[in-house]
C-alpha positions as MATLAB code, in Angstrom:
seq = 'XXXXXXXXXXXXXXXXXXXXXXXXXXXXXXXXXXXXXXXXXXXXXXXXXXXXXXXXXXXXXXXXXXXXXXXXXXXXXXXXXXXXXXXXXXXXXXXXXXXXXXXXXXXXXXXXXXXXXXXXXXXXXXXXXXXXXXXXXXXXXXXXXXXXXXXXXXXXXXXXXXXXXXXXXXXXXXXXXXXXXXXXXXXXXXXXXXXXXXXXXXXXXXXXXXXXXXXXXXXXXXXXXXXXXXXXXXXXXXXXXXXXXXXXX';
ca = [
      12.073  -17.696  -16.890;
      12.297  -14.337  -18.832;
       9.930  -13.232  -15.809;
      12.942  -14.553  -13.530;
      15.540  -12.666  -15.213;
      13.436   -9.062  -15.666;
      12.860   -9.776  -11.421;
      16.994  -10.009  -11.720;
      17.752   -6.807  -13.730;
      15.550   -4.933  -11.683;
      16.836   -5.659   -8.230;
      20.086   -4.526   -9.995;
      18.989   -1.458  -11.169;
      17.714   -0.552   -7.651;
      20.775   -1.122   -6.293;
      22.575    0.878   -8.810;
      20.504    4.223   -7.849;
      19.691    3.224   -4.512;
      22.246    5.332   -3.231;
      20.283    8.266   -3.395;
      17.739    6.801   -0.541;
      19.968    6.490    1.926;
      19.174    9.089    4.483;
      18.679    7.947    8.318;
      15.830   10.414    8.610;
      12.838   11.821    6.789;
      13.526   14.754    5.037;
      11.036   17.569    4.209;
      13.168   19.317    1.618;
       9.771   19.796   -0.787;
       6.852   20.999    1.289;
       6.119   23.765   -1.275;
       5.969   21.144   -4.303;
       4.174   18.802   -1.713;
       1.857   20.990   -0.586;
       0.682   22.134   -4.051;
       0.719   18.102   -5.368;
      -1.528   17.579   -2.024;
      -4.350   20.451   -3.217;
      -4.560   18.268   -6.609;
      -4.939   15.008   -4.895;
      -7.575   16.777   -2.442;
      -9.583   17.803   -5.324;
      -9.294   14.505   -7.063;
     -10.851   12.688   -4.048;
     -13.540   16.041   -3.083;
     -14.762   15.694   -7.123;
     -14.298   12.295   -7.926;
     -13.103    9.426   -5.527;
     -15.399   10.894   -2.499;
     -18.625   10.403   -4.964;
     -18.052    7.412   -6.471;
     -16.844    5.781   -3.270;
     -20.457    6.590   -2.694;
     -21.534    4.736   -5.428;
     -19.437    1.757   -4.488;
     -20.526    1.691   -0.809;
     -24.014    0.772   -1.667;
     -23.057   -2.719   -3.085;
     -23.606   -5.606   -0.288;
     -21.180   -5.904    2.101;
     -20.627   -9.061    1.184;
     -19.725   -8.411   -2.451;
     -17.412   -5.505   -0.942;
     -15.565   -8.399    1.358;
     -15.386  -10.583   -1.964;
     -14.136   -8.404   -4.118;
     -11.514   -7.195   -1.053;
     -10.324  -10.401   -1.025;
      -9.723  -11.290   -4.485;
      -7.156   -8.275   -4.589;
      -5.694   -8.906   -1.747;
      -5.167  -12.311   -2.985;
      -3.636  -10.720   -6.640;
      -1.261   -8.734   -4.323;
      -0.086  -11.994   -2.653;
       2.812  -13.075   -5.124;
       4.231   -9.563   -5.026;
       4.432  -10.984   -0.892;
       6.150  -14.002   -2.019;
       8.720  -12.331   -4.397;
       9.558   -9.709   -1.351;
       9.725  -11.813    1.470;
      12.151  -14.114   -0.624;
      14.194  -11.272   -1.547;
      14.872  -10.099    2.024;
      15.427  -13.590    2.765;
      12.248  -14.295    5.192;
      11.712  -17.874    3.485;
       9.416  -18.939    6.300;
       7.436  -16.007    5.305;
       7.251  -16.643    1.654;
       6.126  -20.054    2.111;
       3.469  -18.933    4.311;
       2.280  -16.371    1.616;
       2.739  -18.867   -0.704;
      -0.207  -21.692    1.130;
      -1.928  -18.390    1.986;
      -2.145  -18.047   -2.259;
      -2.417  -21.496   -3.297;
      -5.227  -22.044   -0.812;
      -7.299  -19.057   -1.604;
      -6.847  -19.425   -5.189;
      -8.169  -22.871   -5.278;
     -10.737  -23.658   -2.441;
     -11.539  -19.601   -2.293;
     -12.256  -19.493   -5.643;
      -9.486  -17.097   -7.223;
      -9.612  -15.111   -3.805;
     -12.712  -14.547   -3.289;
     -13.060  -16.285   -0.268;
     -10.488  -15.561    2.392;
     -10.179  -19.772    3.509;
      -6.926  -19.484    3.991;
      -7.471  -17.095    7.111;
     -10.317  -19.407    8.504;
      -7.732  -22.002    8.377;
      -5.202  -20.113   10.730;
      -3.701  -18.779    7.924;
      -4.176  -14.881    8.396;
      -3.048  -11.854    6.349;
       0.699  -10.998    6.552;
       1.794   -8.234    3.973;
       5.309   -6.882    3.005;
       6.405   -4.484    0.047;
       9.661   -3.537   -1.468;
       9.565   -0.793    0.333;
      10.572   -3.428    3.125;
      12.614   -4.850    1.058;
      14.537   -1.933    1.014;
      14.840   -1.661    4.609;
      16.422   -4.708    4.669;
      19.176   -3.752    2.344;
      19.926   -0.928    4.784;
      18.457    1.747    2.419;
      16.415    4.973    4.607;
      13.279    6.073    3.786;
      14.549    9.322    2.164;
      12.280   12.380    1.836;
       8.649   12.854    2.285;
       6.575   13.238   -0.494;
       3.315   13.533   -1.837;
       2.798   11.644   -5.637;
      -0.143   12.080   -7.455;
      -2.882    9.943   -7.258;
      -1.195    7.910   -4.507;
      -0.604   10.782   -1.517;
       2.026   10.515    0.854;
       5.105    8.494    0.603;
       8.905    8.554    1.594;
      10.505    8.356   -1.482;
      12.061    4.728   -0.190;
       8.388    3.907   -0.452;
       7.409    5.616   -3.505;
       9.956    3.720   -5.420;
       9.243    0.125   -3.582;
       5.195    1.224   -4.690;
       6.315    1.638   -8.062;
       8.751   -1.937   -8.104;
       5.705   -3.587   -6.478;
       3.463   -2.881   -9.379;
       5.829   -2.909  -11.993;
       7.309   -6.555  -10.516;
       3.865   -8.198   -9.745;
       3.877  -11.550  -11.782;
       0.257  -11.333  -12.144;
       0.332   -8.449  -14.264;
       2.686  -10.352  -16.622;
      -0.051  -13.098  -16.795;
      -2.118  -10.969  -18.734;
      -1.542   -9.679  -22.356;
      -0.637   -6.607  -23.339;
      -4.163   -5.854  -24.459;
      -5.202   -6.240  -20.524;
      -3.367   -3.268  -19.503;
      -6.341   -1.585  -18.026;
      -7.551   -5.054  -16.698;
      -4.085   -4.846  -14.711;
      -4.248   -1.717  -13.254;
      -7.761   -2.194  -12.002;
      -7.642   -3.538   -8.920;
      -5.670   -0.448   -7.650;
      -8.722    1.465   -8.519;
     -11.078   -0.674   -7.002;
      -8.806   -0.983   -3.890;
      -9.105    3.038   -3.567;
     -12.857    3.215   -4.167;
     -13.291    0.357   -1.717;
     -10.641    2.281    1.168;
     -12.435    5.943    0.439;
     -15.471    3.920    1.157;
     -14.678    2.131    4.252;
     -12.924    5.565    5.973;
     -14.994    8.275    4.359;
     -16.745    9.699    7.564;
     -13.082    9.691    9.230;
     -11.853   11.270    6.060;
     -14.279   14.023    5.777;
     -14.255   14.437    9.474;
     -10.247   14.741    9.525;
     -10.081   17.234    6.331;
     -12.948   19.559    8.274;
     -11.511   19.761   11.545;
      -7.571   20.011   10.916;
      -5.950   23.378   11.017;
      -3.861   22.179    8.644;
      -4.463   19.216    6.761;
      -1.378   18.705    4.678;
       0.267   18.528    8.142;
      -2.327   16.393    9.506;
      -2.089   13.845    7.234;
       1.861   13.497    7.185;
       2.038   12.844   10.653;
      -0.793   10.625   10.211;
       1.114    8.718    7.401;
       4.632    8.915    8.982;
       3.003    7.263   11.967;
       1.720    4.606   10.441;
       5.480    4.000    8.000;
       6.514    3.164   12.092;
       4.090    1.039   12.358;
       4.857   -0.970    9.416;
       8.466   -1.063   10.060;
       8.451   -4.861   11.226;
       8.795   -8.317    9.700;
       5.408   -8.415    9.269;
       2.411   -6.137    9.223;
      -1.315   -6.806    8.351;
      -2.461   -6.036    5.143;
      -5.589   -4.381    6.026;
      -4.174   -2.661    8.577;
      -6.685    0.584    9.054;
      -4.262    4.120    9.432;
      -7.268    5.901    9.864;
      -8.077    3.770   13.048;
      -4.984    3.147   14.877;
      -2.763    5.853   13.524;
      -5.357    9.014   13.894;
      -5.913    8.085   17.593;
      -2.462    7.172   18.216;
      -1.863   11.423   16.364;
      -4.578   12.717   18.524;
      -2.770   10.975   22.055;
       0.399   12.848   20.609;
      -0.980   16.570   19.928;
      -2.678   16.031   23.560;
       0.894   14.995   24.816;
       2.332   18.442   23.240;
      -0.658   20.481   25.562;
];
């Protein structure tokens, strides 16, 4: 119950400042910051995510699927919590047998049953949430650590995390235990698109630019009731940006 009513606050306080989101279009009013934010996160992932991606990559694929799985399924009640807040209650039930289902016959997520079952991955975030409420996705940014965002989905990132009832499962003492499946989830992504990465941040005349088109692609993309959770941008997006620049020829 005090879970319930933090859930409440917070939906209250986001409406309170909300206000400031509500643009119809992206704005690029901080490049400058943006670009110099992007060099830090570039030399983050060049000195340490690109190398220990490495590392990670040589596990068995099959412990890689496993250990996919079993954050995807963590990430699942934030689903339920959003799709009940836009009001998509066919939605949240369906995350909600998608949980139940992995959690008990997939052991805690590790096996994606639900999916063999006809059950597949459907993913939302507050960021969606917002949408629904009418708020825009503001201005572009670039966050440390996380890269590109509007801020309508910076601030929906941070609710996500900060709202995700799993976290307030664990004590206080599991802090680090909390925040470590976002870390894993990097490792394993930097992992799975490294070669398109590397490939992207050598050939682009300007890679800052590159991957905000990239990104604000893909924020299209997602724009519907529904969108895949493992959705790839690196796959569909970077083709459909490379059909675009051969458009502008």
């Amino acid at each position: 119950m005090r879970y319930f009513y933090k859930y409440i606050s917070f939906l209250f306080l986001v409406l309170f400042i909300s206000n400031s989101l509500v643009i119809a279009e992206i704005n690029h009013d901080y490049e400058k910051t943006n670009r110099t934010i992007h060099n830090f996160n570039d030399a983050i992932d060049q000195n340490f995510l690109k190398p220990t991606s490495k590392v990670y990559g040589i596990l068995p694929n099959f412990v890689e699927t496993g250990i996919s799985n079993a954050i995807s399924n963590i990430n699942e009640p934030s689903n339920i919590l959003n799709y009940l807040t836009q009001g998509n209650i066919p939605s949240g039930a369906y995350s909600l047998s998608r949980f139940l289902v992995n959690s008990t016959i997939g052991l805690v997520g590790l096996f994606d049953v639900a999916s063999n079952i006809g059950l597949e991955k459907n993913a939302t975030d507050f960021g969606k949430t917002l949408e629904t409420w009418g708020i825009g996705e503001g201005q572009f940014l670039v966050v440390p650590f996380l890269g590109p965002r509007t801020s309508r989905h910076f601030f929906g990132t941070i609710v996500d995390i900060a709202l995700n009832p799993v976290r307030y499962a664990l004590k206080d003492e599991d802090t680090i235990i909390s925040f470590s499946p976002s870390i894993v989830y990097a490792l394993s992504e930097r992992s799975r698109n490294g070669d398109t990465i590397d490939n992207l941040r050598e050939t682009s005349i300007d890679y800052y630019s590159t991957l905000r088109s990239i990104y604000l692609q893909s924020r299209e993309i997602n724009n519907v009731d529904n969108f895949e959770e493992d959705q790839d941008i690196f796959e569909s997006d970077l083709e459909e940006f490379y059909e675009s620049e051969d458009d502008k020829k």
